[in-house]
C-alpha positions, -999 to +999 in steps of 0.1 A: -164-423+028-154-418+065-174-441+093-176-422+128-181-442+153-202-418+180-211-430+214-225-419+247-216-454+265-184-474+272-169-499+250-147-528+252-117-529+241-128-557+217-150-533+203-129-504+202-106-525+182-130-545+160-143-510+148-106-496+144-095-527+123-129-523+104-120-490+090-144-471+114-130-441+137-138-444+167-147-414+189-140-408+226-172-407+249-196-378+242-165-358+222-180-356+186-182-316+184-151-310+204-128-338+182-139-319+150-127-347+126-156-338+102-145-302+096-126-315+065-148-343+048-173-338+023-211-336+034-222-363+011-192-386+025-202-380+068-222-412+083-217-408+116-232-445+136-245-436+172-240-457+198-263-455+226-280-426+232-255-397+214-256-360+205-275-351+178-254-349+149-260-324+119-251-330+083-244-363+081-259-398+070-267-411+109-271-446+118-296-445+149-312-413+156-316-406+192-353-410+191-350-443+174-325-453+202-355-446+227-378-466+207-362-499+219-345-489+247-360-501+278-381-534+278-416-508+280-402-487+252-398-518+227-433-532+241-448-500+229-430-495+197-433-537+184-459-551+212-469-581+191-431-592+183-418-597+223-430-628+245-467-617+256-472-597+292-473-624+317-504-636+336-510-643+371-495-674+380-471-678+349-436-679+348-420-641+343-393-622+338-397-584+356-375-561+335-364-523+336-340-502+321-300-513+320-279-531+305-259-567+307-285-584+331-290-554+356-326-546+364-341-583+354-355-607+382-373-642+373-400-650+390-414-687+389-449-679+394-462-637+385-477-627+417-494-599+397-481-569+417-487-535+404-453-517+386-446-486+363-456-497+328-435-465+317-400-479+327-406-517+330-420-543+316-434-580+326-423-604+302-442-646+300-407-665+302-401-683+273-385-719+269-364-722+237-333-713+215-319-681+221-302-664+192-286-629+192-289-612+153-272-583+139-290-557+115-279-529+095-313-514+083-338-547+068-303-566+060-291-595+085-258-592+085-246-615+112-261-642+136-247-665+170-268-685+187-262-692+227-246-725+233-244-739+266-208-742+281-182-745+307-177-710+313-179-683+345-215-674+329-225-710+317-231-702+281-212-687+249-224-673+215-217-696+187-214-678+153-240-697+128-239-664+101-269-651+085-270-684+067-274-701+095-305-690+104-329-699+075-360-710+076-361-704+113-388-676+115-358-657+127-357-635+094-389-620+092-394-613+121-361-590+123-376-576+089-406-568+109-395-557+135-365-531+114-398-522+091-417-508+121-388-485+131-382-477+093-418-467+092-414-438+119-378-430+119-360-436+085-341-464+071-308-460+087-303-484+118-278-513+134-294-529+157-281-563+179-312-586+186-317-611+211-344-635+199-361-668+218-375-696+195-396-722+213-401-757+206-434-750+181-409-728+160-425-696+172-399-668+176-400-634+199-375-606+197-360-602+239-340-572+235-329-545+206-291-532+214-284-504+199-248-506+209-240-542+196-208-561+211-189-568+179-156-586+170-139-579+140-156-599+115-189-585+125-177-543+127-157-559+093-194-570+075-216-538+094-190-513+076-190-530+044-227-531+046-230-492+053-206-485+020-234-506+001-263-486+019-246-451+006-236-461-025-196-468-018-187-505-023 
């Protein structure tokens, strides 16, 4: 079974890398009909994993469909798809965070106190700021298959991602709710998804999913245990 790596965004050449050593192929930009790798394999042997919002491909096991990518894609997209499973919509007065579409940090302001101004629910979002333990998850349809949790450090941005494993989150609440949370999209789109979740946990133990990726930053260990867990999903261990 050949893995396709298909995506319609940039990645790093960690990534590109991690997926390579992984035994995934990894296609250039927006190039999956042109590079014609697939000409030769057998249908029941394609899964093609989209990254980001990619062609549509045909005749092949695919790993986020392009309307499941737009199901969590913008803060107001996963507030309408899982609204009970984010931090509530802020109210007057209360600690926020304002968010709209992008990526790594762009289009999010705090705001200390919500001054309740009027915004378009259909790209952004308003978001109660929660205090807690932040923890970034990795899923390949209902199965965790890798977990960090953000560790305050040194560093240019002041924090880092500590691996923990799946393991290491047990018994946190983190688990169901990513089972939730994967069940909701399974229930509309199909069961074929890898998705990297930022979650908050507070201090009463009460966790919220902040973001769905779609296009999760992996190292090798984590492309290594996504691939291996697609070749379980389809049968080829």
């Amino acid at each position: 079974m050949e893995i396709f790596i298909n995506r319609s965004i940039a990645l790093s050449k960690v990534s590109r890398h991690a997926w390579g050593h992984a035994g995934a192929i990894v296609l250039s930009r927006n190039e999956f009909k042109r590079k014609g790798r697939l000409s030769a394999v057998p249908f029941s042997d394609r899964v093609v994993v989209n990254l980001g919002i990619a062609p549509t491909v045909d005749g092949a096991i695919v790993y986020n469909t392009r309307n499941m990518v737009r199901s969590i894609l913008t803060p107001a997209s996963l507030r309408k798809t899982m609204p009970s499973l984010i931090p509530p919509i802020a109210k007057l007065g209360e600690s926020a965070w304002f968010k709209g579409p992008g990526y790594a940090g762009k289009n999010k302001t705090y705001y200390h106190a919500w001054g309740g101004d009027g915004f378009d629910e259909a790209k952004w979002d308003i978001q109660k700021h929660i205090e807690g333990t932040e923890y970034r998850v990795i899923s390949v349809g209902n199965r965790i298959v890798q977990a960090f949790i953000k560790t305050p450090d040194d560093s240019p941005c002041g924090f880092t991602w500590k691996w923990v494993g799946a393991n290491g989150i047990k018994n946190l609440g983190i688990r169901p709710l990513v089972r939730e949370a994967v069940g909701l999209i399974v229930d509309i789109y199909g069961d074929f998804s890898i998705i990297g979740w930022d979650i908050i946990r507070d201090a009463s133990g009460q966790c919220f999913i902040i973001e769905g990726n779609t296009s999760p930053g992996v190292n090798v260990h984590s492309a290594k245990r996504i691939v291996k867990q697609i070749r379980n999903d389809n049968g080829n261990d």
